[in-house]
C-alpha positions as CSV (number, residue, x, y, z in Angstrom):
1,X,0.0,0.0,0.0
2,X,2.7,2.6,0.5
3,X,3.6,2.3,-2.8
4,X,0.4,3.2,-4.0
5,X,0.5,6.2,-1.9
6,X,3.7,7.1,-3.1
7,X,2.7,7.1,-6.7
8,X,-0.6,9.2,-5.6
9,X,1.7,11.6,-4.3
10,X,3.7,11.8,-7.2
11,X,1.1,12.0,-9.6
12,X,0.1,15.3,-8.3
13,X,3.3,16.9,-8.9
14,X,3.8,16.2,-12.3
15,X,-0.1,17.5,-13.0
16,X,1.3,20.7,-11.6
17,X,4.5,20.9,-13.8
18,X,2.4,20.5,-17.3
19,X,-0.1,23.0,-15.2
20,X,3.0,25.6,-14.9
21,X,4.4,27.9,-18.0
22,X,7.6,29.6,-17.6
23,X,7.9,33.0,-19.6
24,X,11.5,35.7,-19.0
25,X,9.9,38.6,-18.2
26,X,11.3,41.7,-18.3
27,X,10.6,45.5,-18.4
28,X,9.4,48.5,-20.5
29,X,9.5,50.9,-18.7
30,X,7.2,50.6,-15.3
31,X,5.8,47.8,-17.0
32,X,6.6,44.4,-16.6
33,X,6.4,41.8,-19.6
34,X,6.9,38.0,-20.3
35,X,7.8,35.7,-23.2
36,X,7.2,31.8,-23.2
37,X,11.2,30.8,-22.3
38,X,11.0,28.2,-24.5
39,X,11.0,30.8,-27.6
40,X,14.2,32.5,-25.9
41,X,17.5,31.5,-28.0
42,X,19.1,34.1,-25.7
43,X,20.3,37.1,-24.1
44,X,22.9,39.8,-25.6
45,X,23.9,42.7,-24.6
46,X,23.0,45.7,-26.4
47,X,25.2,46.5,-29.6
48,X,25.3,48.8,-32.6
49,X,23.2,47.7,-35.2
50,X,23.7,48.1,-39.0
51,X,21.3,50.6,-40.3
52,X,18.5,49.5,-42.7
53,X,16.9,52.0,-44.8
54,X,13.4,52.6,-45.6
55,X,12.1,50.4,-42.5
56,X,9.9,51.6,-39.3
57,X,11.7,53.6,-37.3
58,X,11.0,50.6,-34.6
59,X,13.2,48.2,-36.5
60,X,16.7,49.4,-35.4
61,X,18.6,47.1,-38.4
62,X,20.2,44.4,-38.2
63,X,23.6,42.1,-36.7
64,X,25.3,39.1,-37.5
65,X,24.7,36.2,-35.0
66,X,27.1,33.5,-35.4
67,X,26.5,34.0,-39.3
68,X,23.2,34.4,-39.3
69,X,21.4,38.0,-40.1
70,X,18.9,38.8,-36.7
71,X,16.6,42.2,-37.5
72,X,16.4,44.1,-34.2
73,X,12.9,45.6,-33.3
74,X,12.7,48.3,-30.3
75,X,9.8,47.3,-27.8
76,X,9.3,50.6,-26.7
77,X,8.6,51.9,-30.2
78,X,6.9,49.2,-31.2
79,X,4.5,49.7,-28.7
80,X,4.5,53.4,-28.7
81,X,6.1,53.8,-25.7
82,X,8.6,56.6,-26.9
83,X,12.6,56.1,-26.9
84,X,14.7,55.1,-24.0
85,X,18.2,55.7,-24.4
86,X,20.2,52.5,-24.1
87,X,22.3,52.2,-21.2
88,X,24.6,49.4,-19.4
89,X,21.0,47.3,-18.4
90,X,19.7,47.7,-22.5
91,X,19.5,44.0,-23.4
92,X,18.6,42.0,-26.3
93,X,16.9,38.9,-26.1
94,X,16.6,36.4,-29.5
95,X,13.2,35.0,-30.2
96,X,12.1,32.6,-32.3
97,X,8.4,32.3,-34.0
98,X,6.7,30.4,-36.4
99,X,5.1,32.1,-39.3
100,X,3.3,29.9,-40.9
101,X,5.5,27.3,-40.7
102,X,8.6,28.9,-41.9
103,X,11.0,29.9,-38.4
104,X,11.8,33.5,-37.5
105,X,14.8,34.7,-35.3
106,X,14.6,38.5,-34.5
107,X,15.6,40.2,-31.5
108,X,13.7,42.6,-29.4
109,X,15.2,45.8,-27.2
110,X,14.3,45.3,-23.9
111,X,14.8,48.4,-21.1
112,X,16.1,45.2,-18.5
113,X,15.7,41.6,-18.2
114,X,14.1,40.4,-14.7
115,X,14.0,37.0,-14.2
116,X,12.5,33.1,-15.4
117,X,8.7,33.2,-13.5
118,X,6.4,29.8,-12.9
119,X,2.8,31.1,-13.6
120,X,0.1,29.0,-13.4
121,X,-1.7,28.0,-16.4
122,X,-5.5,28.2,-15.1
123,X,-4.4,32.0,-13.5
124,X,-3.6,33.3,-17.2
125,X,-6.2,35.6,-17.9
126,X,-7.0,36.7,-21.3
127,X,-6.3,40.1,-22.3
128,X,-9.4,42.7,-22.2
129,X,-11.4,44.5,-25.2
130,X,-10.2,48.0,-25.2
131,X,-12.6,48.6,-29.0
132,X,-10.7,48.6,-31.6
133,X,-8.7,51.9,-31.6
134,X,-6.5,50.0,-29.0
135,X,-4.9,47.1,-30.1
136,X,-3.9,43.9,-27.8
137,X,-2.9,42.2,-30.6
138,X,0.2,40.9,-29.0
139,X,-1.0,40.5,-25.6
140,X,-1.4,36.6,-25.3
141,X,-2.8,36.7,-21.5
142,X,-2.5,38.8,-18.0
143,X,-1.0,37.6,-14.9
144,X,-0.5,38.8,-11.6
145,X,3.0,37.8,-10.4
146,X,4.5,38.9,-6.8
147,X,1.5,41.6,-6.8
148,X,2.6,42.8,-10.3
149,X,0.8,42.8,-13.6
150,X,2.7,41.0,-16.3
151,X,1.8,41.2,-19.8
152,X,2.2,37.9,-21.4
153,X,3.2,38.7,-25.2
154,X,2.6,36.3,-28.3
155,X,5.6,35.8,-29.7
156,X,4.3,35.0,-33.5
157,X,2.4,38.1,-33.6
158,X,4.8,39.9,-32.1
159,X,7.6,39.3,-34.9
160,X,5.1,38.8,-38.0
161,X,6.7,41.7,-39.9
162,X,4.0,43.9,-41.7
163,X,4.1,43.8,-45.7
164,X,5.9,40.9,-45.2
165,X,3.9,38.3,-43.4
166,X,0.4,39.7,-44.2
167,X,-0.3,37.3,-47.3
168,X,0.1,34.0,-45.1
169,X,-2.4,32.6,-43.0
């Protein structure tokens, strides 16, 4: 019979773990942010990038990771939350999406990078209707995390390029 207790007890824990999502969250601003980790490649320091012409003014350009070309999109602008100037704290973190089914690295400017948070599937709560002159486009979910709000981003929509990605379903 202890053994069948055992596994009772055991079986719990594992419901929890596939009950759990972990997302890097970190901060525009006063606001706080999250990713799904699993579509973090990684975390770099900010760097100049090389300048592309004739692209939003959100889309800083690009660099050269490990041979590949990574466009760099500005959060803050992207979102309309005006221009920070970079400092020592500026990061980059390296997504990956799916678009369609063709992969997409990019990287997005991030004022800081906080830390790996376990949220609770069932306490993901979907983003509200603001009408349509606000757009929540690439709000995936709310959650409150150590009596914080964090915004839980999609991370397809977020790097679907416009006039790019607009033709594919």
């Amino acid at each position: 019979m202890a053994n069948t207790d055992d596994q009772s007890q055991q079986q719990p824990d594992s419901k929890k773990s596939s009950d759990m999502a972990q997302y890097l969250s970190f901060t525009l601003g006063d606001e706080e942010y999250g990713v799904d980790i699993l579509r973090v490649q990684e975390i770099r320091s900010w760097e100049p990038v090389s300048r592309i012409p004739n692209v939003p003014a959100y889309e800083k350009g690009v660099v050269n990771l490990r041979g590949a070309i990574v466009p760099i999109i500005d959060l803050r602008e992207r979102f309309n939350l005006g221009h920070s100037h970079y400092t020592p704290l500026t990061v980059v973190v390296v997504l990956q999406a799916f678009i369609g089914s063709k992969p997409r690295v990019m990287g997005v400017v991030v004022d800081s990078v906080s830390n790996v948070i376990d949220i609770e599937k069932t306490r993901i709560q979907s983003a509200p209707d603001f009408g349509a002159k606000v757009s929540t486009e690439f709000i995936n979910g709310l959650a409150s995390f150590n009596e914080r709000m964090v915004m839980l981003l999609d991370v397809n929509k977020l790097l679907k390029l416009e006039g790019v990605d607009n033709d594919e379903n």
